[in-house]
C-alpha positions as CSV (number, residue, x, y, z in Angstrom):
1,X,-69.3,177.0,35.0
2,X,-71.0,178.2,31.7
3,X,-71.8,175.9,28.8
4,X,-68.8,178.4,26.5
5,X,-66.3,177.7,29.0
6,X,-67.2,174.5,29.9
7,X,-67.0,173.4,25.6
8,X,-63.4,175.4,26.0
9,X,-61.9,173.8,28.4
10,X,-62.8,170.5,26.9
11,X,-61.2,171.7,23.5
12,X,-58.0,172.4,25.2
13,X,-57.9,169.3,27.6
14,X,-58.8,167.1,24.2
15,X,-56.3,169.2,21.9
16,X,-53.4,167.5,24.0
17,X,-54.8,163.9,24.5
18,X,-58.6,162.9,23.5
19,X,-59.6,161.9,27.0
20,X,-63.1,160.0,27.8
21,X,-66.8,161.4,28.6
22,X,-65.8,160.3,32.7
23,X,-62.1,162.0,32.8
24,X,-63.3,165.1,31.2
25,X,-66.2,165.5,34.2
26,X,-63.6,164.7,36.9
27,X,-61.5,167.3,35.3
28,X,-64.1,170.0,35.3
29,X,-65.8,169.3,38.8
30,X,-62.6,169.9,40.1
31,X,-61.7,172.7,37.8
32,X,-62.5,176.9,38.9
33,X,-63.2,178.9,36.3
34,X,-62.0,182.8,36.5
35,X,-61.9,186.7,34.2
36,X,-59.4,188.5,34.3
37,X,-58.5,192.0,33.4
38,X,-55.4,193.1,31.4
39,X,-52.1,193.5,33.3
40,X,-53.6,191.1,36.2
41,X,-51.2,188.1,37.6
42,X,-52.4,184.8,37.7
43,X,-48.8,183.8,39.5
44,X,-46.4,185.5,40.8
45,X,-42.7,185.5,40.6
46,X,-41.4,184.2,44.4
47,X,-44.8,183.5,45.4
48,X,-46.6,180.2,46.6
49,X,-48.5,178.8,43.9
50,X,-50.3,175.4,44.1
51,X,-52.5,175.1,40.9
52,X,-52.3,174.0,36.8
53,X,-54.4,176.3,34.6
54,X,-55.4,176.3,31.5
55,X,-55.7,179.4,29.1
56,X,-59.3,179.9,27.5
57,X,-59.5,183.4,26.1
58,X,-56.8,186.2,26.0
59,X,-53.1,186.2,26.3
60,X,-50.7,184.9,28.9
61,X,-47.0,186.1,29.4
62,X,-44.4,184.4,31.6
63,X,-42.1,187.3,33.6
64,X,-39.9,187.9,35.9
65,X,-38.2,190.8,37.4
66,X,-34.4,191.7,36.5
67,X,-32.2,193.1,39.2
68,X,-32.8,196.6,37.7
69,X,-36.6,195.8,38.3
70,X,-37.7,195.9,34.9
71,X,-41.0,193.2,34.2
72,X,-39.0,190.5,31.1
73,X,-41.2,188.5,29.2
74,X,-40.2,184.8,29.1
75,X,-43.0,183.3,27.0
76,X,-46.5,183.8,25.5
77,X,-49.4,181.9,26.0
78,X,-52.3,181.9,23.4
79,X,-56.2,180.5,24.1
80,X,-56.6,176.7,24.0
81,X,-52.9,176.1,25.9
82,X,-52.2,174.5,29.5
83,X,-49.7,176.6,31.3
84,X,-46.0,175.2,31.8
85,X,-46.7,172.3,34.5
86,X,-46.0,173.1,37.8
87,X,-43.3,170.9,38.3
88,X,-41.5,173.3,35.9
89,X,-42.3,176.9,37.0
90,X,-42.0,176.2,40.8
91,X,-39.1,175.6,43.5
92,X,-40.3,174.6,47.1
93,X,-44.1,175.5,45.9
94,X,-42.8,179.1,45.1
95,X,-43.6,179.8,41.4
96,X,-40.0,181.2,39.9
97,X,-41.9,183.5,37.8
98,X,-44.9,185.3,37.4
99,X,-47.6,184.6,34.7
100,X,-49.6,187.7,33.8
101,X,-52.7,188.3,31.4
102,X,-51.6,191.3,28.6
103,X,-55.1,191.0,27.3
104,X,-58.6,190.8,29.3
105,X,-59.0,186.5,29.4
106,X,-60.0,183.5,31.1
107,X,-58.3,181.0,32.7
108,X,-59.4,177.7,34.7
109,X,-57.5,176.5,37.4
110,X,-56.9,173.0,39.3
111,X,-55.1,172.1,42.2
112,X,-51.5,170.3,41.8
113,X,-52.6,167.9,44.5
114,X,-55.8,166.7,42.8
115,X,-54.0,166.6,39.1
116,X,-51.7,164.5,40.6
117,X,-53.8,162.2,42.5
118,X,-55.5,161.6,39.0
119,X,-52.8,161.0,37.0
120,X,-52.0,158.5,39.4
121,X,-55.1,156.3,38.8
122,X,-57.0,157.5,35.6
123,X,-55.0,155.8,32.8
124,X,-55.9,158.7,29.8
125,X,-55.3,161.6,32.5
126,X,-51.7,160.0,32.8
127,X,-51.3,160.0,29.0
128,X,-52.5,163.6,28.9
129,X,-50.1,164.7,31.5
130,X,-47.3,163.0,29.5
131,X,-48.5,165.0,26.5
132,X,-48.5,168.4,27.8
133,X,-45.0,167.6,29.3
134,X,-44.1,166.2,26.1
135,X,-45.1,169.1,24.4
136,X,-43.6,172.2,26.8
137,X,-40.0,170.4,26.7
138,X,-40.0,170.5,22.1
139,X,-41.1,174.4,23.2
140,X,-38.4,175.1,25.8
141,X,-36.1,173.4,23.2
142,X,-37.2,175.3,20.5
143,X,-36.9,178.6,22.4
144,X,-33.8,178.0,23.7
145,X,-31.8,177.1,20.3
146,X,-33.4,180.3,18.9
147,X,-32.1,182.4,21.5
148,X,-28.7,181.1,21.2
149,X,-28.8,180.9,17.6
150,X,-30.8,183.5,15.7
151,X,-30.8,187.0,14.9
152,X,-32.7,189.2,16.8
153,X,-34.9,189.8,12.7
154,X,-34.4,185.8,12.7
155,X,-36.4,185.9,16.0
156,X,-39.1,188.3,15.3
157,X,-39.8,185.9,12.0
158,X,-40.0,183.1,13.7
159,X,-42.2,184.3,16.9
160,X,-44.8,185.9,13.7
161,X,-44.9,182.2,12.4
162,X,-45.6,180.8,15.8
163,X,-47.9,183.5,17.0
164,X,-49.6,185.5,14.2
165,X,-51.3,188.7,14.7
166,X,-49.2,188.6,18.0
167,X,-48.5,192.4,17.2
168,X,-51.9,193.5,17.0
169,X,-52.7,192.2,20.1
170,X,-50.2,192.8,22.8
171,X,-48.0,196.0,24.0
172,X,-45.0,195.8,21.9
173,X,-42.7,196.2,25.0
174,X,-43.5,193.1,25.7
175,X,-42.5,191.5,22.7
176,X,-39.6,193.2,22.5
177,X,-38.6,192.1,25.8
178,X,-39.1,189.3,24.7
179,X,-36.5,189.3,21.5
180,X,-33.9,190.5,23.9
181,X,-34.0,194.1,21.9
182,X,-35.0,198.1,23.2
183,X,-38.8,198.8,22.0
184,X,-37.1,201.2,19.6
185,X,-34.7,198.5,17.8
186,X,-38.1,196.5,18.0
187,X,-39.5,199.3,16.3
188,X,-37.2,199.8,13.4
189,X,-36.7,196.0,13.0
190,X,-40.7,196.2,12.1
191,X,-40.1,199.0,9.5
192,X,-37.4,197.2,8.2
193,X,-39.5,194.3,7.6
194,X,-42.5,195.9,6.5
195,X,-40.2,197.8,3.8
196,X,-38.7,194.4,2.4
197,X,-42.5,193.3,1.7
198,X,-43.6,196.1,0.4
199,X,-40.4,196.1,-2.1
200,X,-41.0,192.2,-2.4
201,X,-44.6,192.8,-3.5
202,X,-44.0,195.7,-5.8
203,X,-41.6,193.6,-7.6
204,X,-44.1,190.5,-7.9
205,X,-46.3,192.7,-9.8
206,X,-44.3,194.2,-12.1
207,X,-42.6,190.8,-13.1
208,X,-46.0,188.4,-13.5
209,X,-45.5,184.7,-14.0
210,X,-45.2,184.1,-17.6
211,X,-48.1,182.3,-19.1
């Protein structure tokens, strides 16, 4: 494993629970480090997967098909996250949808079975488990409430808070899959946006604070 991915791994495994010199050197002997190119699949949707990764560079989407077969984005996943456990993307060791790279990236890998067997008897490994479960359930929630509660504009605003620069980086049919909108409302919703700013900044300058 290079020294870069080695430091990154350790950032993300730390960023959920600080975890000591020994548990982080378990972790990585029994973590596998891989590249991948845009557009590849790390799981797919109705297909046996046994492993936990963790994201190290690019961007991650969660998918799955629709009966019409078009590819629906789920989630996102930026560098320096573990994936949704595998407790909660699986059914019968079949992963219920498929996790795919929009970006060239890295990802390390470790097998459920060995994760688990550590949890089980290394006290901060345990913690950090709890953490990352901990912290994917306040996501879900947080998902969830703004999908059943928010505009589609409310949306957009909120996923730019959570994920800036998201735009720049990924196809836009994916994040307008993801809003639950056509890439051309996506589109216009963008404009619309963009126009309020620009009227909201032409206004700041013609009224400046008074001194």
């Amino acid at each position: 494993m290079e020294n870069r991915y080695t430091d990154k791994l350790k950032e993300t495994l730390n960023s959920y629970h600080e975890l000591s010199d020994s548990s982080l050197e378990i972790l990585l002997q029994n973590c596998e480090i891989s590249s991948h190119t845009a557009e590849t699949y790390i799981s797919r949707e109705n297909k046996p997967d046994s492993s936990e990764y963790f994201l190290l560079e690019g961007i991650l989407h969660s998918c799955h098909y629709s009966e019409s077969g078009e590819n629906i984005t789920t989630g996102f996943y930026l560098p320096g996250t573990v994936i949704t456990p595998h407790f909660a993307r699986t059914i019968g060791g079949n992963s219920i949808y498929g996790l795919q790279f929009l970006t060239a990236g890295v990802a390390g890998s470790i097998p459920v079975t060995i994760l688990d067997e550590l949890r089980n008897r290394i006290e901060d490994i345990r913690i950090f488990g709890k953490k990352v479960v901990e912290e994917e359930l306040t996501r879900s929630v947080r998902q969830n409430l703004s999908f059943r509660a928010d505009s589609a504009k409310e949306r957009l605003i909120n996923l730019r808070s959570e994920y800036p620069n998201l735009e720049n980086m990924v196809p836009h049919t994916a994040i307008a899959s993801f809003l639950g909108i056509t890439p051309v409302s996506f589109s216009r919703l963008r404009n619309t946006l963009a126009k309020k700013q620009h009227n909201f900044l032409s206004n700041d300058k013609r009224n400046p604070p008074l001194k």
